[in-house]
N, C-alpha and C positions, 0 to 999 in steps of 0.2 A: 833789853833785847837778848838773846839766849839764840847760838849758833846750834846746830841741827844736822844731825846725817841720816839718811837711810842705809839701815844694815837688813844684808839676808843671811840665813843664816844656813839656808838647804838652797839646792839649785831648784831655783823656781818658787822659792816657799813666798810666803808673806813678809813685806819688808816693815823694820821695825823702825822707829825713829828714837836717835838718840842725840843724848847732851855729846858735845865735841869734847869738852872738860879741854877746851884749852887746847887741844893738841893739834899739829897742823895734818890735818888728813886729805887724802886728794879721793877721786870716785874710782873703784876697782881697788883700793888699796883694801891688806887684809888687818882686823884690829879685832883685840880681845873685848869681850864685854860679858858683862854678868846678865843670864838668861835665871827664868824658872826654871829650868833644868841645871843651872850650875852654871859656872864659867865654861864658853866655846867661844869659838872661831866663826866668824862671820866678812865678810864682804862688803865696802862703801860700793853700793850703786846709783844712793842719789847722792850729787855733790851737798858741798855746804851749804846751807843757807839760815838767814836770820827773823825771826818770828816772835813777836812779842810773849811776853810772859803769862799773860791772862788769856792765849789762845789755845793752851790744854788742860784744863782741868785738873789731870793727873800729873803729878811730875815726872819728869823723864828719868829716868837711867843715866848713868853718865859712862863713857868708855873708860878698858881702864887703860890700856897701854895699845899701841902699835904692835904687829905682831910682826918679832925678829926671824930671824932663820932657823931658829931652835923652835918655835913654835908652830912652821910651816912644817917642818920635819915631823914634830910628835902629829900634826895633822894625817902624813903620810903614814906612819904607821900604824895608824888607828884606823885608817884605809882598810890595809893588809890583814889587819886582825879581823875585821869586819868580814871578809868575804872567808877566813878561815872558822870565825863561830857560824857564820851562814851552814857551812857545810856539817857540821856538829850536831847542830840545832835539827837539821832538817835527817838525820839517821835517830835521833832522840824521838821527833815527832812520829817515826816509822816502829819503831823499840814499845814506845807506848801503846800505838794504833789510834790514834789521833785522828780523826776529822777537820783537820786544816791543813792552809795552805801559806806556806812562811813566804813575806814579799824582800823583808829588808830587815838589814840589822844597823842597828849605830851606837856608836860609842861616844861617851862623852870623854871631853877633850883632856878631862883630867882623871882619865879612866879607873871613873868612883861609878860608874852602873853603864851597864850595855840594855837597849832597847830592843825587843824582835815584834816586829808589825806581821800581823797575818791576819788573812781574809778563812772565814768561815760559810756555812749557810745560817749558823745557830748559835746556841752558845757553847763554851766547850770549857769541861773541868780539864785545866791545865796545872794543876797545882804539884803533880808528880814530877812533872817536866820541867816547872820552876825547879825542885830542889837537887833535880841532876844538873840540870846547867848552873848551878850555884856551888855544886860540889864542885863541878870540871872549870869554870871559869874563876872559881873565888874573888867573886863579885855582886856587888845587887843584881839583880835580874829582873827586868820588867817584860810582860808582855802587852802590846796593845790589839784588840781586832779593831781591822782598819775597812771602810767600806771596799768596791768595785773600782771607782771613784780614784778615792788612793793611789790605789793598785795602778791605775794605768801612770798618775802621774810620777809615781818611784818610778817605776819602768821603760816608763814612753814608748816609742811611735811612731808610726805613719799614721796618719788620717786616711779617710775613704778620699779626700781630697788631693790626697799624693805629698800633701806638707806635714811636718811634725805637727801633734797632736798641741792643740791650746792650753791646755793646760799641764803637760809637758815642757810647753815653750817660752811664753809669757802670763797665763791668766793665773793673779793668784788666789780666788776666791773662789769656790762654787758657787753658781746664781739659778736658781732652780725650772728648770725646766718642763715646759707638759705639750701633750700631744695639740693641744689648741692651737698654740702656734704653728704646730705646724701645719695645721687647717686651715688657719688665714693667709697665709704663704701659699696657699696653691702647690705645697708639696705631695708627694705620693705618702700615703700612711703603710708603704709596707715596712713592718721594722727593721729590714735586712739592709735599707737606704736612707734610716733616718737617724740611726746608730752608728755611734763608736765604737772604737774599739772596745773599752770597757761595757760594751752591752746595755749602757743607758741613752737614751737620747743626747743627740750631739750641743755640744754647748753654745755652736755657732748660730743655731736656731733663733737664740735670745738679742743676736746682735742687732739683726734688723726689725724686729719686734714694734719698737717705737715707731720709727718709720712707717709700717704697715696699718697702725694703729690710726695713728695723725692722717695719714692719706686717705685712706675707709670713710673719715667722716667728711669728707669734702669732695666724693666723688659719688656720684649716681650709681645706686645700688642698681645687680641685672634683673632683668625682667621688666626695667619701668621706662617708660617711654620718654624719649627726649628730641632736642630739635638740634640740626646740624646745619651746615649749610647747605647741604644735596636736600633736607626734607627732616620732617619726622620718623623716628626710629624707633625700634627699642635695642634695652643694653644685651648684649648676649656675654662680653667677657672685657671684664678688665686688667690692666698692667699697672701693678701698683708702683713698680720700677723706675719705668717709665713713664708715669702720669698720663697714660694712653687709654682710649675706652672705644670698644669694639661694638657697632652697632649695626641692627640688620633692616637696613632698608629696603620697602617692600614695593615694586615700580607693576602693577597689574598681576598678571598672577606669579610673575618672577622676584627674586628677592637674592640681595648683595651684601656684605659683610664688609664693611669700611671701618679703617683705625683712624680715631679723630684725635689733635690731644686734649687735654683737660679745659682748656679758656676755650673751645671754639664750642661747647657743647651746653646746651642749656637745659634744663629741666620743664619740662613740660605745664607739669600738675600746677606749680604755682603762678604761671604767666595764666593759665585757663583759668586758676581763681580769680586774676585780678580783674582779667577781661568781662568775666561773668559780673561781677562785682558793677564793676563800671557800666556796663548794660543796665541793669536793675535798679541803677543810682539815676541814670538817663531816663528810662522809660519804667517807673513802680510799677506803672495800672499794665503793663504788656503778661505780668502773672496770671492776674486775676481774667482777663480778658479773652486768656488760651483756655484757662479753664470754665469760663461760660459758653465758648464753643462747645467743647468738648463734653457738656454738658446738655447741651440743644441738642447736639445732632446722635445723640444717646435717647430711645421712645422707652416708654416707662411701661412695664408688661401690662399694667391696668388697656393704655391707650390700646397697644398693640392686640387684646381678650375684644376689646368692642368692638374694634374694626371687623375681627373675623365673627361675631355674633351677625353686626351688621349685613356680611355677603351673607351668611347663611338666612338669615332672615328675611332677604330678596329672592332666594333661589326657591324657598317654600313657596310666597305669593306667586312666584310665576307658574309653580306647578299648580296650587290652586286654579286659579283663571283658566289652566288647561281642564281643567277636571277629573284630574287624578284624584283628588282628597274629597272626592265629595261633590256634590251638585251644588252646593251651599258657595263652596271655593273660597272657605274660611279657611285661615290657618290657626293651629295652635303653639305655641312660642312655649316651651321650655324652655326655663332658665336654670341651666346649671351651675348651684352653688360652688364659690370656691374653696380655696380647700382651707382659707381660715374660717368660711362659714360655716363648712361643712365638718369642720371640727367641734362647733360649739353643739353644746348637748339637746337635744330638743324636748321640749317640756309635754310632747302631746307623745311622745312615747313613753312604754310603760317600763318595767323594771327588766331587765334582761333576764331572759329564761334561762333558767340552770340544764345541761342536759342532763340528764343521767347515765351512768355506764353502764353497757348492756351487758359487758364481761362482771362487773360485782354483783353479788347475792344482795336481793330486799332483805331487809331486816324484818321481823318474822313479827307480826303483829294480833293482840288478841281481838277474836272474834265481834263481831257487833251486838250488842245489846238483843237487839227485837230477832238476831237469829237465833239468838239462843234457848228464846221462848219458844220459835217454831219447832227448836228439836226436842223442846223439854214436850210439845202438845203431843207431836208425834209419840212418842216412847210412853206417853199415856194410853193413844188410842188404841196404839197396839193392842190389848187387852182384852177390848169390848170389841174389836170386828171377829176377832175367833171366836168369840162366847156367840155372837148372829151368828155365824156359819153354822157353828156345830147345835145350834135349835133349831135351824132352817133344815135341817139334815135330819135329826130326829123326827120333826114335826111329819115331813114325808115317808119317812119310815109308819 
C-alpha cells in the first residue's frame, strides 16, 4: 500500500498525484516536489490516501520536503518579479513590432528560466525577442503560444452567467465542445449567448449533454402521434428537464396544447401494430374477402364497350321499324374495331404510299427509247417535203 496526495501546482491547474515519502502532510498544506519543469512549489488539495501498488503503472514521484517559511518567501518574490518582466516583456514585443499578445509570465521556483505565455492569430518569429530578454534577465527564456482557452483561464472572469468562469474556477481539463449540443438543448444558436468570455463555446454546454442524450431516446419524438388520457394527440414540444411532453389535441375544428409527463403518455404506432396484428391473427380470410369486393363491384371496360354497343344497337332497330333507313327497316351494325385490334396490321392492305415533295426538284431523266425514233423520223423527213413543194411550184410555173 503506497500513501498518495494531490498536488496543484497553478491556481486551478491539474492536480498531480504524488508519493507522501513518509512525510506527515495535511490538505492545503504547501510542499516542494520535483516537476518536469524543475523543482516548484505546489499545494496538497486532495488529502492522503492509500492505494495499492499495482494500481498505477507508472511510478509516482515522491515529495521532497514541506515547504518552510523561506520557501513561501522565495514564492513571494518570484510574484514580484513576474509582474515586473510582464511589463519589460511587453515594451520588447512593442521595440520589435510583434504580432502578439503577452498573457503571463512565471518563474521557476529556483529561478533557473522564466516562462512568457502569449496568444497569437499565427505563428510568430520571436527569436530577436528571445535574445533581448536573455540579455536583460540573464536567464533561460522560454516562450509558449497559448490558445483563447488559456488565456481566459490565466486571467478569469465572470461568466455570461454572473459566476466566475469554469475553468477559471474549478474545471481542470478542456472537454471539447460543438455546436450540436447546443441543438439538442433547445438553445438559441446566436454566438453572442452561446459563448464565453474567451470567444469559444461555453463549456457548460457539455455538462448536461448526457442527460439530454439518455432522455431523447425514451421520449416520443415531435410530430408523432401519441395517446394520453384526454385522447389521441400529437407531440408539438418536449422538456427534456423535466421529463414533460407537450401535445396538441385536436376536439372538432378547435385544438389545445396539454403538458403530460413522460409515464402518462403512450406511443401510438406500436399499440395499432399490435392491434392490427391481432385482427388478422383472428379473422386471416377478412384480407382477401375486402379485396373480392372490391374487385366485384369494379366493371371491366370490355363489359362496360358491349353494354353501350348494346343501347346503340336497339336505338338503330327502332328507327328502322319507323322507316327512316329504308323501306326494307333493316339495320346495318358497324362494329368498331378496338384499338388493340385496330393496331394490328392488316394484310388486305397494300404497301403505304410514299408522298412526294412538291417543294424538291424531279430528278432529270433520259428520254424514252421509241421517242427518240420519232424525232430521228422527223429530222429525216424534213428534207423531202421541201424537195414536193418546190416541184409542185415549178411544175406550175
Amino acid at each position: 500500500m503506497a500513501a498518495i496526495v494531490g498536488i496543484q501546482f497553478q491556481k486551478n491547474g491539474k492536480i498531480y498525484n504524488y508519493d507522501v515519502n513518509n512525510l506527515e502532510v495535511k490538505q492545503d498544506d504547501f510542499v516542494i516536489a520535483d516537476t518536469s519543469h524543475g523543482i516548484d512549489l505546489g499545494q496538497v488539495v486532495v488529502g492522503c490516501r492509500h492505494v495499492d501498488d499495482n494500481e498505477s503503472a507508472i511510478p509516482l514521484k515522491k515529495l521532497i520536503r514541506i515547504a518552510t517559511e523561506k520557501d513561501l518567501q522565495t514564492s513571494a518574490d518570484n510574484r514580484e518579479k513576474e509582474r515586473e518582466a510582464f511589463t519589460v516583456c511587453q515594451k520588447k514585443i512593442a521595440e520589435h513590432k510583434l504580432d502578439m499578445k503577452l498573457v503571463s509570465v512565471e518563474y521557476a521556483f529556483d529561478n533557473s528560466k522564466a516562462l512568457f505565455y502569449f496568444t497569437a492569430n499565427g505563428r510568430v518569429d520571436f527569436r530577436s525577442l528571445v535574445k533581448d530578454l536573455a540579455s536583460v534577465f540573464k536567464m533561460r527564456i522560454e516562450l509558449r503560444q497559448i490558445g483563447v482557452r488559456d488565456e481566459a483561464r490565466m486571467i478569469g472572469g465572470l461568466g455570461p452567467c454572473g459566476r466566475q468562469i469554469c475553468c477559471g474556477s474549478f474545471l481542470e481539463e478542456f472537454q471539447p465542445v460543438s455546436i450540436k449540443m447546443a441543438k439538442e438543448q433547445n438553445l438559441s444558436l446566436n454566438p453572442t449567448k452561446i459563448s464565453g468570455v474567451c470567444g469559444r463555446l461555453m463549456c457548460c454546454l457539455k455538462y448536461e449533454q448526457d442527460h439530454y442524450e439518455q432522455t431523447r431516446k425514451i421520449m416520443p419524438r415531435i410530430g408523432k402521434e401519441v395517446r394520453t388520457p384526454d385522447g389521441n394527440g400529437i407531440v408539438s414540444d418536449l422538456n427534456i428537464v423535466k421529463e414533460t411532453v407537450f401535445v396538441r389535441i385536436t376536439n372538432g375544428d378547435s385544438s389545445e396544447i396539454k403538458e403530460y409527463p413522460l409515464e402518462k403518455v403512450e406511443r401510438v404506432s406500436g399499440n395499432d401494430a399490435s392491434v392490427s396484428a391481432e385482427r388478422k391473427e383472428n379473422n386471416p380470410d377478412a384480407g382477401e374477402n375486402r379485396r373480392n369486393a372490391a374487385a366485384s363491384d369494379v366493371k371491366p371496360e370490355t363489359e362496360g364497350r358491349d353494354e353501350k354497343n348494346e343501347k346503340n344497337a336497339s336505338k338503330e332497330m327502332h328507327r328502322g321499324k319507323g322507316g327512316q333507313n329504308g323501306s326494307s327497316g333493316k339495320v346495318k351494325m358497324q362494329h368498331k374495331p378496338d384499338k388493340q385490334e385496330s393496331g394490328k396490321k392488316n394484310p388486305a392492305l397494300g404497301k403505304p404510299v410514299m408522298r412526294e415533295n412538291p417543294n424538291r426538284t424531279a430528278p432529270k431523266q433520259d428520254p424514252a427509247p421509241a421517242a427518240t425514233e420519232q424525232a430521228d423520223n422527223k429530222k429525216a423527213d424534213a428534207p423531202n417535203w421541201a424537195e414536193a413543194v418546190r416541184k409542185a411550184i415549178d411544175s406550175i410555173n
